[in-house]
N, C-alpha and C positions, 0 to 999 in steps of 0.2 A: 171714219169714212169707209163705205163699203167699199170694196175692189170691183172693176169695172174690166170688160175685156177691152175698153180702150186702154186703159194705166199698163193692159199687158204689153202694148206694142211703145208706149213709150218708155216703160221700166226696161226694154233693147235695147232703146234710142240710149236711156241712161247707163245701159252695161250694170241694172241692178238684178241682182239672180232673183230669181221667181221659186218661189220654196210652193209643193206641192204635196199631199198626202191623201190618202184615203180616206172613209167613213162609213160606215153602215148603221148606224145607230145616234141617237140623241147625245147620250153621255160623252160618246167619244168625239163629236163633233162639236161637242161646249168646249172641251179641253185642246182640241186643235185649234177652234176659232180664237181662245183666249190665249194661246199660245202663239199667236199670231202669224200663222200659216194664210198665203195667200192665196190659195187655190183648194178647194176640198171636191176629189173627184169619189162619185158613187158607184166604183167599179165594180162591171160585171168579175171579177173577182169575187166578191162576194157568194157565187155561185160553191166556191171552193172552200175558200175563209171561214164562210157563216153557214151555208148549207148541209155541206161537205162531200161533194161533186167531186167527180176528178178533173171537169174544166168547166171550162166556163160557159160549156154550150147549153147546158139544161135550164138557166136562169129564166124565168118569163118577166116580159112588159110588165104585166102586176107584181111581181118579185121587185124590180127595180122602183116600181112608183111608191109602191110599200115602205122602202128602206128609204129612198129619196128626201121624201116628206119628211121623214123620221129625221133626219141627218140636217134639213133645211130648218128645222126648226130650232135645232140647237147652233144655228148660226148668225153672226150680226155684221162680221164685216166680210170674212172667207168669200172669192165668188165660188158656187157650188153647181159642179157642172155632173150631170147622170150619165153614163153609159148605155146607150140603145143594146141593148140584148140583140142574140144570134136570132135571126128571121124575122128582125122586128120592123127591120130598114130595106132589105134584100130583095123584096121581089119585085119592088116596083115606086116610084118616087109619092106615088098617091100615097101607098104603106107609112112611107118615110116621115111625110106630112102628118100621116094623124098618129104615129106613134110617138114622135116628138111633141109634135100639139100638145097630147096629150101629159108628156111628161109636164112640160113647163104649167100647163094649166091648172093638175094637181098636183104637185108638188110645192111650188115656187123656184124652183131651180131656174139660173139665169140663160143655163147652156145645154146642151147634150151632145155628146161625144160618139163618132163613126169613125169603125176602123176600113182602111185599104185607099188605095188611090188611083184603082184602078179607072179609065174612060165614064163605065156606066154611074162609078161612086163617087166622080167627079162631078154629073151628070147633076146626079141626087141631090148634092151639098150644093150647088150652086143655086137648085132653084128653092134649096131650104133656108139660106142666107138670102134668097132675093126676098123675099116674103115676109123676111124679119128674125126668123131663126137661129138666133148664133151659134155656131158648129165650130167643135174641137176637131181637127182630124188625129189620125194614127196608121203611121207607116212602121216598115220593118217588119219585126214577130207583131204578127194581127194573132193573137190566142185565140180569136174565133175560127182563125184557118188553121186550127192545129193540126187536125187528120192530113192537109196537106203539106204545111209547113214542117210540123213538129215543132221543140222547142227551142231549136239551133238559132245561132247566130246569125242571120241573114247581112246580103249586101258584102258577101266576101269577094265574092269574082267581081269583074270590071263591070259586065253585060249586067247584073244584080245591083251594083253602086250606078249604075248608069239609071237603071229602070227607077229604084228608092228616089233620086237627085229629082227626076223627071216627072214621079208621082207629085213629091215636096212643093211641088212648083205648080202642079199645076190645083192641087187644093189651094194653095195660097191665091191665084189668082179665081179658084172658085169662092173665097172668100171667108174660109175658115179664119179665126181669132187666133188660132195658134195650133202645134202638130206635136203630137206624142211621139219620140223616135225611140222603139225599142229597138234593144241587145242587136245594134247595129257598127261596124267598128267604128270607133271615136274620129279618126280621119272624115272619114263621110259624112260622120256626124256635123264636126266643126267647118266644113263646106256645105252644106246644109243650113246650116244656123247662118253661116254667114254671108249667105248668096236671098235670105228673103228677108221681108222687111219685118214679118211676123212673128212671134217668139217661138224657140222649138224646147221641150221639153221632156229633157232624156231619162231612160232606165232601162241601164246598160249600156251607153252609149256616150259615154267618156263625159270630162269636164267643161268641154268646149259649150253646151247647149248654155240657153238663154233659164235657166229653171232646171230642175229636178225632182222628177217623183219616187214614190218608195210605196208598196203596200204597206200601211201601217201594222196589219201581224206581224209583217215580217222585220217592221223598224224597230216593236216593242219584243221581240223575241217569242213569241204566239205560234207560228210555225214551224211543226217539227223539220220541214223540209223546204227550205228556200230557194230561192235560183241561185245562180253563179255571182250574177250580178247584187245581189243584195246586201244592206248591212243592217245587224242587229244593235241596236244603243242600251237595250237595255236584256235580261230575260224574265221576260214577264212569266212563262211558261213555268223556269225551277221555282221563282218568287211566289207564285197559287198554289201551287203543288205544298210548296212547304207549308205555306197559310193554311191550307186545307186539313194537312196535315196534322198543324199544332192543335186546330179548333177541334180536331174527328179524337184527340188526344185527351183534353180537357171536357167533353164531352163524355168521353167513358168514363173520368176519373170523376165526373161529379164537379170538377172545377169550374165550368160553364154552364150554366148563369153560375155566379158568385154565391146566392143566397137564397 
């Protein structure tokens, strides 16, 4: 059975965690969906991951539709939600309309995800859910406000855990499916999670969330350089390296091919 963003709010009700990861590609989104991962999100990440950006700002609409479609098609049950790229949603809720539109319409992707929770973004997702739209939000570090944020931990002072609490709440009642809470501290987090009805889905933001996401470079050990907050399962990175290694070795010597 495919995942639906209802099963997400009652998988709360059930206190069942909501396992989450990334995808950019075919291959890697057959091995997530068979691996039975409930959520495959097509992070403007990708901008950094697969491009090789320093953030995530340079990604376009056509970059994420691109990889979207790619990613949706190596999937059967995952729900597969795209990331709206930096100026893709921002200038105006008309914008907001036809660059989603458009996601879900070529892609197949069920959802697309806005980061911030500010009044006017509040604004935006409400009349994108009124319309039929299902929208992820994402509070805390918004990586698209890097130049203003940076990478810091947000939601440290009262007035900042006050303002995060007050965004949380008021996407939920704009009608988002559920809320991305990054490298926020786990206290806030776990009031958060536990004060809406909708599921919250942390990275870096303690155990307490309803789910948990991970860039998958950085779960497979792909990036030379991770956040604070991440963990590697495997090193994919020394594992190619030496693959590459042995092949470039048998290669010279005549050993590859065999005959």
């Amino acid at each position: 059975m495919a995942v639906t963003t209802g099963q997400l709010r009652q998988w709360k009700q059930d206190k069942r965690s909501i396992i989450v990861l990334t995808a950019w590609d075919y291959a890697i989104a057959q091995i997530l969906d068979e691996a039975e991962v409930d959520m495959i999100l097509v992070g403007d990440s990708l901008a950094m991951s697969i491009l090789g950006h320093p953030t995530t700002l340079p990604v376009t609409l056509d970059d994420m539709i691109h990889h979207a479609a790619a990613v949706y098609r190596g999937v059967k049950r995952a729900l597969v939600v795209c990331d709206l790229p930096f100026l893709s949603y921002q200038e105006s809720t008309t914008q907001a309309i036809h660059s989603a539109g458009r996601v879900l319409k070529e892609t197949g992707v069920q959802a697309v995800k806005l980061e911030g929770g500010h009044p006017a973004m509040v604004e935006t997702i409400a009349r994108l859910t009124a319309i039929g739209i299902p929208v992820m939000g994402h509070i805390g570090l918004t990586p698209q406000s890097v130049h203003r944020l940076g990478y810091k931990q947000q939601g440290k002072t009262d007035e900042d855990a006050d303002r995060i609490l007050n965004e949380a709440i008021a996407l939920a009642q704009a009608g988002v499916f559920s809320i991305v809470l990054e490298h926020i501290p786990s206290d806030l987090a776990a009031t958060i999670t536990d004060k809406l009805p909708i599921s919250t889905i942390g990275i870096g933001a303690g155990n307490q969330c309803d789910g948990q996401v991970l860039v998958t470079a950085d779960l497979l050990g792909l990036t030379k350089k991770q956040p604070p907050f991440a963990k590697s399962y495997v090193n994919l990175r020394e594992l190619i390296n030496q693959a590459v290694h042995n092949y470039a070795i048998e290669v010279k010597e005549k050993k590859f091919p065999s005959n």
